[in-house]
Structures are given as C-alpha cells and as structure tokens.
ROZATOR-954843 format. One record per residue (C-alpha): residue in three letters; x, y, z; residue number from 1. Coordinates in nm, 2 decimals. Each point is the difference from the previous one (the first is absolute). Example, Ala and Ser with C-alpha at 12.3 -4.5 7.8 and 13.67 -1.06 7.14 Angstrom:
<rs>
R   residuo       px       py       pz   num
R       ala     1.23    -0.45     0.78     1
R       ser     0.14     0.34    -0.07     2
</rs>
This chain:
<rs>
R   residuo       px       py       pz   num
R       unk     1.29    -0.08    -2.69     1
R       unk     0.21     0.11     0.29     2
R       unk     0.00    -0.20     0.29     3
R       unk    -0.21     0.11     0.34     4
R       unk     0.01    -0.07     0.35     5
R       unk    -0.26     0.02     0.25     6
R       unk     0.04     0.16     0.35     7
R       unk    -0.21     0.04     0.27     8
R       unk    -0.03     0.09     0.37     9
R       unk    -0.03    -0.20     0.29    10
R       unk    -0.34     0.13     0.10    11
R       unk    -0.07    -0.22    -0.32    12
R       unk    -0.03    -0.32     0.26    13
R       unk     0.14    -0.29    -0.28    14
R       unk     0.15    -0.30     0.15    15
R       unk     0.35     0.00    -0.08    16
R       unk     0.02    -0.35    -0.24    17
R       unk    -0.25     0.21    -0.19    18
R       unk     0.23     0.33     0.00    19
R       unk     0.28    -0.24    -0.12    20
R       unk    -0.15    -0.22    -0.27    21
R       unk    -0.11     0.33    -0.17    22
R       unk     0.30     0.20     0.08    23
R       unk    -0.18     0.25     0.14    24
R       unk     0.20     0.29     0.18    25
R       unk    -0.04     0.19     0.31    26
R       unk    -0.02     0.34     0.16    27
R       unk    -0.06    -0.05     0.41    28
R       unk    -0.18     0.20     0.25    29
R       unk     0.09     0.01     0.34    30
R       unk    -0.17    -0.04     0.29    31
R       unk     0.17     0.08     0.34    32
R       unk    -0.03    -0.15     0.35    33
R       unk     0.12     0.16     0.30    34
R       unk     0.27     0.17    -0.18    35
R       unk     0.11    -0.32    -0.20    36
R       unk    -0.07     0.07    -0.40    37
R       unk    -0.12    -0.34    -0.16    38
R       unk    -0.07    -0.02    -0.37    39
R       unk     0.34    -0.04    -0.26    40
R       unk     0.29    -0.18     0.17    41
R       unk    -0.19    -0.12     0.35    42
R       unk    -0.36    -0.13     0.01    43
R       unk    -0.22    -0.17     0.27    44
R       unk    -0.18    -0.32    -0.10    45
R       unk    -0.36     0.09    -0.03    46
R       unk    -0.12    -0.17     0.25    47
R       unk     0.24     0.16     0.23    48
R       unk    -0.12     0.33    -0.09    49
R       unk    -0.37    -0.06     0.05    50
R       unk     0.06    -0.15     0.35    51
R       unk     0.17     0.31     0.09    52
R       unk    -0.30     0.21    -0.13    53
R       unk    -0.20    -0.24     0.21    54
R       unk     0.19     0.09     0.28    55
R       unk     0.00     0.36     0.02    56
R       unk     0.26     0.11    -0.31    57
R       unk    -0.06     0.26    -0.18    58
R       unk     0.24     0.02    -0.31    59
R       unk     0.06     0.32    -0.23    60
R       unk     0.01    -0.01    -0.34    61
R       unk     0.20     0.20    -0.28    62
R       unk    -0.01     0.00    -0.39    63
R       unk     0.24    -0.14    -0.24    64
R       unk     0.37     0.21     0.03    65
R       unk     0.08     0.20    -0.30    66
R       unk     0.37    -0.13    -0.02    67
R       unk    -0.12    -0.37     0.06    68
R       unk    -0.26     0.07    -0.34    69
R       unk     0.29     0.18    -0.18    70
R       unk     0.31    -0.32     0.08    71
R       unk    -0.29    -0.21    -0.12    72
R       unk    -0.12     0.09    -0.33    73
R       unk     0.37     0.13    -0.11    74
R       unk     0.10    -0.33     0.08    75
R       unk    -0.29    -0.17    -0.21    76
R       unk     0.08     0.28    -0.27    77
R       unk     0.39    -0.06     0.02    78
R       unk    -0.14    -0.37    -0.10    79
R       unk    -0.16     0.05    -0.31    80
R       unk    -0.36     0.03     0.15    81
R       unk    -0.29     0.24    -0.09    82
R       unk    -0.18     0.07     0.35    83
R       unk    -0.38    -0.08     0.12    84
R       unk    -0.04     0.12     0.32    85
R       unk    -0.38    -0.08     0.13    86
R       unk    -0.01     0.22     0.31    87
R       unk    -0.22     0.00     0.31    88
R       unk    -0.26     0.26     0.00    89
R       unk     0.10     0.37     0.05    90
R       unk    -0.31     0.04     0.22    91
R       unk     0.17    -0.22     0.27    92
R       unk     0.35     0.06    -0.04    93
R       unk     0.24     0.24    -0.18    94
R       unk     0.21    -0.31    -0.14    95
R       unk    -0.19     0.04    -0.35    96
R       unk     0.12     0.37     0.05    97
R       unk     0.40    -0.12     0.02    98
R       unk     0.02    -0.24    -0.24    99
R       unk    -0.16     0.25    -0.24   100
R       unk     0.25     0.28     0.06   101
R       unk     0.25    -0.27     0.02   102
R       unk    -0.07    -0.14    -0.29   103
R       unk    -0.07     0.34    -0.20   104
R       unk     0.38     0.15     0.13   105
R       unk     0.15    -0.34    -0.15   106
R       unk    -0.16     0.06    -0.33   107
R       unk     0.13     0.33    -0.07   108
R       unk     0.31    -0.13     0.12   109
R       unk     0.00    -0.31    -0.24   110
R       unk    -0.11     0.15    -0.35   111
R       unk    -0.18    -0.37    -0.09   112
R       unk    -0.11    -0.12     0.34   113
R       unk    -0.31    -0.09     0.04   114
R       unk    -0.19    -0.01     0.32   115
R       unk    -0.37    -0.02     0.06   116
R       unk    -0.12     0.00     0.32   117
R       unk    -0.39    -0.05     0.06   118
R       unk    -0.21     0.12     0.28   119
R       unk    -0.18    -0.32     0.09   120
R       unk    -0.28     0.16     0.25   121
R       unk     0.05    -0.35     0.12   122
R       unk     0.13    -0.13     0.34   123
R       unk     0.12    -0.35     0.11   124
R       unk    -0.09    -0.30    -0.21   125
R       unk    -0.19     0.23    -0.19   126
R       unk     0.31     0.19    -0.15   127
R       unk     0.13    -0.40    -0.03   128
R       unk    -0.30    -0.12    -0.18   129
R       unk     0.06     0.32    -0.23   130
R       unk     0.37    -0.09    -0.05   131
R       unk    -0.13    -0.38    -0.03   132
R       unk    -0.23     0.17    -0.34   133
R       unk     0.35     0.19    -0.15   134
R       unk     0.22    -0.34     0.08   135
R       unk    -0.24    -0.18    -0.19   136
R       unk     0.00     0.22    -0.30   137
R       unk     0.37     0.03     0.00   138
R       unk    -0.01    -0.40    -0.04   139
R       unk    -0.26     0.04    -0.29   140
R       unk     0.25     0.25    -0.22   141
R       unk    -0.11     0.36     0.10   142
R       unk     0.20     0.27    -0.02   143
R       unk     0.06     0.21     0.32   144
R       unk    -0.25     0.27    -0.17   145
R       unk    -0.24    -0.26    -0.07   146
R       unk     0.00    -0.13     0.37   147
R       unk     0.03     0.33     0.11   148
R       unk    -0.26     0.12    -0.17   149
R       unk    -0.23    -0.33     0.11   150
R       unk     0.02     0.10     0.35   151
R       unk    -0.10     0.34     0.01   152
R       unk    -0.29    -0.08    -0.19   153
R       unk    -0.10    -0.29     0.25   154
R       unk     0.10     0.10     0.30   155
R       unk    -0.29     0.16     0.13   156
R       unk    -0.17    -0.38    -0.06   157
R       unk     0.24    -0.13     0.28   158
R       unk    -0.22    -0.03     0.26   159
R       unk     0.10     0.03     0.41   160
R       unk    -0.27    -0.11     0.26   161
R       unk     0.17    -0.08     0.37   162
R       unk    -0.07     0.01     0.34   163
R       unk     0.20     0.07     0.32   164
R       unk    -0.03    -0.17     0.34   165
R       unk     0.06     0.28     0.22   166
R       unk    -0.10     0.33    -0.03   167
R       unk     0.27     0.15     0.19   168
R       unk     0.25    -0.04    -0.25   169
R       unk    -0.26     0.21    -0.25   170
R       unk    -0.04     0.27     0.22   171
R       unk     0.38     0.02     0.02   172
R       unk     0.04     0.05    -0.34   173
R       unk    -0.28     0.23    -0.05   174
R       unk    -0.28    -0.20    -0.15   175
R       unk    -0.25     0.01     0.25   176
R       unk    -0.05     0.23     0.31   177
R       unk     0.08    -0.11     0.39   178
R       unk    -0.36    -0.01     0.09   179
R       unk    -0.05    -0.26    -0.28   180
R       unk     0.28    -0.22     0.08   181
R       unk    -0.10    -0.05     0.35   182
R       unk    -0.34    -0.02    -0.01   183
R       unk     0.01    -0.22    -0.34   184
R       unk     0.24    -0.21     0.19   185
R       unk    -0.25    -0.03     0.29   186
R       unk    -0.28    -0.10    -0.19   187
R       unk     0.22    -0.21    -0.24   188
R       unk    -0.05     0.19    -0.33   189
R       unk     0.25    -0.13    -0.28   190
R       unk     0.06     0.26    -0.26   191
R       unk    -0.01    -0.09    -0.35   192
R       unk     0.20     0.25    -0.25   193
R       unk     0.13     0.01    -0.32   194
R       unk     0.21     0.19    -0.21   195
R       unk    -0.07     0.33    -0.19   196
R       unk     0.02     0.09    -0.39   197
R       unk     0.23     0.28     0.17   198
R       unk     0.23    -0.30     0.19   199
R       unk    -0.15     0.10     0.34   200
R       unk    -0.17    -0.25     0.31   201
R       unk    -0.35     0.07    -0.03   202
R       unk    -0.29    -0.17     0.29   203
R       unk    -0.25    -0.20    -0.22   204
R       unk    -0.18    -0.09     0.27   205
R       unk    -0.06    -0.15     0.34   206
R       unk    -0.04    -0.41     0.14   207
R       unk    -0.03    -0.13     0.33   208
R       unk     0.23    -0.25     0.05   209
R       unk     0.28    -0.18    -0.20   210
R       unk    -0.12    -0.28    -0.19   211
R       unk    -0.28     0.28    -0.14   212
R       unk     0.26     0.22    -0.08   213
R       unk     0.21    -0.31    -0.19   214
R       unk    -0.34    -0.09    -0.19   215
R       unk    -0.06     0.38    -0.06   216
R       unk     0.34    -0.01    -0.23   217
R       unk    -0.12    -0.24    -0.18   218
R       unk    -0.31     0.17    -0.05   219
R       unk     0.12     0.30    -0.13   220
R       unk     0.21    -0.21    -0.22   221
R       unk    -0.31    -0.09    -0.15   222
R       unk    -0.15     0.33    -0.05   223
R       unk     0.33     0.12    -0.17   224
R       unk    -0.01    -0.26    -0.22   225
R       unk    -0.32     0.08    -0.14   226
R       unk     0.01     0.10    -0.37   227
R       unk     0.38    -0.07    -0.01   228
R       unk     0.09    -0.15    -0.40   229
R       unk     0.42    -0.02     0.08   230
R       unk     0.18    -0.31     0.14   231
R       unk    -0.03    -0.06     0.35   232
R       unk     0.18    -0.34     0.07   233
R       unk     0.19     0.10     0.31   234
R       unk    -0.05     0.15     0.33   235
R       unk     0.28     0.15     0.27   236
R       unk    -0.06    -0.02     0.36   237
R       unk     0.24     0.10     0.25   238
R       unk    -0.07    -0.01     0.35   239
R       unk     0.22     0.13     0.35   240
R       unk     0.07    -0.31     0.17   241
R       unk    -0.36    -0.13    -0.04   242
R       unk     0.06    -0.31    -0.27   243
R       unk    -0.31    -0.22     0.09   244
R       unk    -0.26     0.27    -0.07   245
R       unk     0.22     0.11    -0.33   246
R       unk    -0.05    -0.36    -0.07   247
R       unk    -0.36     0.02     0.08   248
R       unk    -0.10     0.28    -0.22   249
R       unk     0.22    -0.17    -0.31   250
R       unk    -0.21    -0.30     0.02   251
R       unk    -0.30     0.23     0.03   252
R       unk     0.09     0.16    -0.36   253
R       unk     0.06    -0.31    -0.16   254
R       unk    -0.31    -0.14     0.08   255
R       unk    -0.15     0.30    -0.12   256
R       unk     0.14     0.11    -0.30   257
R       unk     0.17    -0.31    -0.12   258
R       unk     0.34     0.19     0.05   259
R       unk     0.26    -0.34     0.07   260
R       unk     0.36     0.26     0.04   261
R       unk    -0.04     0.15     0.32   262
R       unk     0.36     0.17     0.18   263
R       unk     0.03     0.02     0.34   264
R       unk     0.23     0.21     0.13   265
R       unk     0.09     0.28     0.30   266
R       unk    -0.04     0.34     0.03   267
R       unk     0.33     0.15    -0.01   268
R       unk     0.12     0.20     0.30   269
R       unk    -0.02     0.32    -0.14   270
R       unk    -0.33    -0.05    -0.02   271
R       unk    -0.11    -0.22     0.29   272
R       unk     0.11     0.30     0.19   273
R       unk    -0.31     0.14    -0.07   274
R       unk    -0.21    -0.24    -0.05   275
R       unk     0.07    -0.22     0.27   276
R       unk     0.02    -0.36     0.10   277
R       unk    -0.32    -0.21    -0.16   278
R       unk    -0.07     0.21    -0.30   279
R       unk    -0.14    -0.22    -0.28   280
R       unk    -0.01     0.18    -0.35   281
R       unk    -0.10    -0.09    -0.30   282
R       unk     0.10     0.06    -0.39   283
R       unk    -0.15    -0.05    -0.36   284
R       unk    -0.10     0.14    -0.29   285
R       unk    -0.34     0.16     0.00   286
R       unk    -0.21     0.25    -0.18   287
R       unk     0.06     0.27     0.20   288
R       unk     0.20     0.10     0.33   289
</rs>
C-alpha cells in the first residue's frame, strides 16, 4: 500500500504540536488588515488579532492561492506521497474549489498521482475534528480509499452548534439583517447556529444572554446525540479569544456525556473575521447535522 499524506487548511483551527505529531500539511488562507496580508509567511498572535477586532478592525479574508496548493502537493508528490486533502467547505470559501482543480491538473500531469481532495462542509475545529477521524484511521492501517471513503460517508454526522458575541460581525458577513444586529444587540439576544448538510451557517435559534446561549450548545449537543450508534469520545471547541467560557462548555459536556478528551483551541483568523471576538463553537459526532 502506497504511502499517504494528509493536508489540510488553516480554517481547520488544530494546534500546531497536533499538526506536527501527525505530519499533517497545510494550505493557508489569508486574511488582510489595512492593506497588510497575514496568513503563510507573517501571522498575528491570536490574541493580537481579536483585540484589534475589539477595537474597531475589520480584516478581509481570501481563499487558499492556487500556486501556494500546486508548490505544495507537487512537493509532497515529488516525495513519494499519495495526497488527502480535507478541504474547508465550498459553501464558505472557494479553497475546496482550488485545491480540486489543482489537484485534478497535477494528475493528468503525473499519469500515477493520486490526489483526493474532500469537500468537508465543515469549518474550524469541525474540519479538525474530521481530519482528527482520517488521522486516526491512517494510524489503524487504512488505505487512503478506505479513509477517504470513511469520511464522506460520516461527514454529515459532524455536528457544528456555536454562538457569536456580537451581532455586528454577522451582519457583516451576511447572516443576519442590520435591523437584527442592532436591535438583538440591544436587547441582548445571542444567536445560536450551526452548520448545514450543504456546509452553510444556519440560525438555530435565539437566547437571551450568554451563559444561556453557552448552556444552549450543550443542549443541542444533546438532541444531536439522540439515536447516535458511532463512536463519540471526543469533542472540538474553538473559541475567539474567549478561553474561560470554551472551558466552561468542555466541562459542561463532560459532565454530561461522559466525554473526558475535550480540545480547546482558537478560531483561526480567516474565520474570526467573521465571526468575531467571543464566538464559542462546538464539535462532535451526532446523528444528524
């Protein structure tokens, strides 16, 4: 069986010991503040970037570059390596797009290559908890067709439940109206959304305040959990500069559901830029989206 890499985007969210110990590859996307691009070769601590949200920044974003997906996987081709690519979902950026005419040009051009690239309809930790599902079944033996072939049948059991502290940056990106940003923000009404069969942000429904909207996560958790029969022994949470309620809502699922692996991490830029500073989100498997 011919050796396989995995490769990712950075919209996937993993903490970079985990990127390491599991040789895990990367394609960037970029994010952009007042005309300086961050993303590949310069980055802003997290932190950095959230406090500059907090204070007025608003940062651009653009997909993964076509030349930066090609010098990548001919590299890990030039190497020996079969490809995996677990994209972020097409509904939210055209990165998926790239990598799969990237990765489609290089196989005509290499009669033997082999790259697969899957559509994860995921974003953030939940595109790293469904690379977390193919690392693990590369460790067990499977082939990159069996793994492959794993995820696209489970996908659609990766579940996505979050919530934003400020409307504003919603309304910026499209996913809610003016009128509902400002008066949800004067009334303090926390959105709670989650992530479509189709990879898109969808409103789930509406709390007021933000330990309701934290306990509403866990909630919904529960009601996607429901009728579940597959493994669920991990959960993903990422959060934008918010740790202690991250924190919060992992102790809340372990005392729950019995889960004990919990990873904390950040929302990446890319994404924070339209989510916003204090977005909590939440991953797992469940029985349904």
């Amino acid at each position: 069986m011919k050796q396989y890499i995995i490769t990712t985007d950075t919209t996937s969210d993993l903490p970079d010991d985990y990127l390491k110990q599991h040789n895990i590859a990367m394609l960037p996307l970029y994010y952009n503040f007042n005309g300086t691009v961050y993303g590949d070769k310069v980055f802003l601590d997290p932190k950095e970037f959230y406090d500059k949200m907090r204070k007025g920044a608003m940062p651009t974003t653009m997909a993964v570059n076509p030349d930066t997906a090609r010098n990548l996987f001919v590299t890990l081709l030039d190497q020996g390596y079969d490809i995996l690519h677990i994209a972020f979902s097409s509904a939210l950026s055209g990165s998926c797009s790239v990598a799969a005419t990237v990765a489609r040009e290089l196989m005509e051009e290499r009669p033997g290559a082999k790259i697969l690239v899957i559509d994860s309809l995921c974003a953030s930790l939940g595109e790293g908890l469904l690379v977390h599902k193919a690392v693990k079944l590369k460790e067990a033996g499977k082939s990159i067709d069996e793994t492959a072939e794993w995820l696209e049948q489970n996908k659609l059991n990766l579940c996505h439940m979050f919530t934003v502290d400020d409307l504003h940056h919603l309304h910026r990106g499209g996913r809610v109206s003016k009128a509902t940003a400002i008066i949800g923000t004067l009334i303090n009404v926390k959105p709670v959304l989650h992530v479509d069969n189709e990879g898109r942000l969808i409103p789930l429904n509406n709390v007021r305040g933000r330990k309701k909207a934290l306990l509403s996560l866990v909630d919904q958790m529960e009601e996607s959990l429901k009728g579940y029969d597959g493994q669920n022994d991990i959960a993903f949470i990422s959060h934008g500069d918010s740790y202690e309620d991250a924190e919060y809502v992992g102790n809340l699922v372990k005392e729950r559901f019995g889960i004990q692996e919990v990873l904390i991490h950040y929302v990446s830029p890319t994404i924070g830029a339209h989510s916003g500073p204090g977005t909590i989100a939440l991953f797992f498997m469940g029985k349904s989206r």
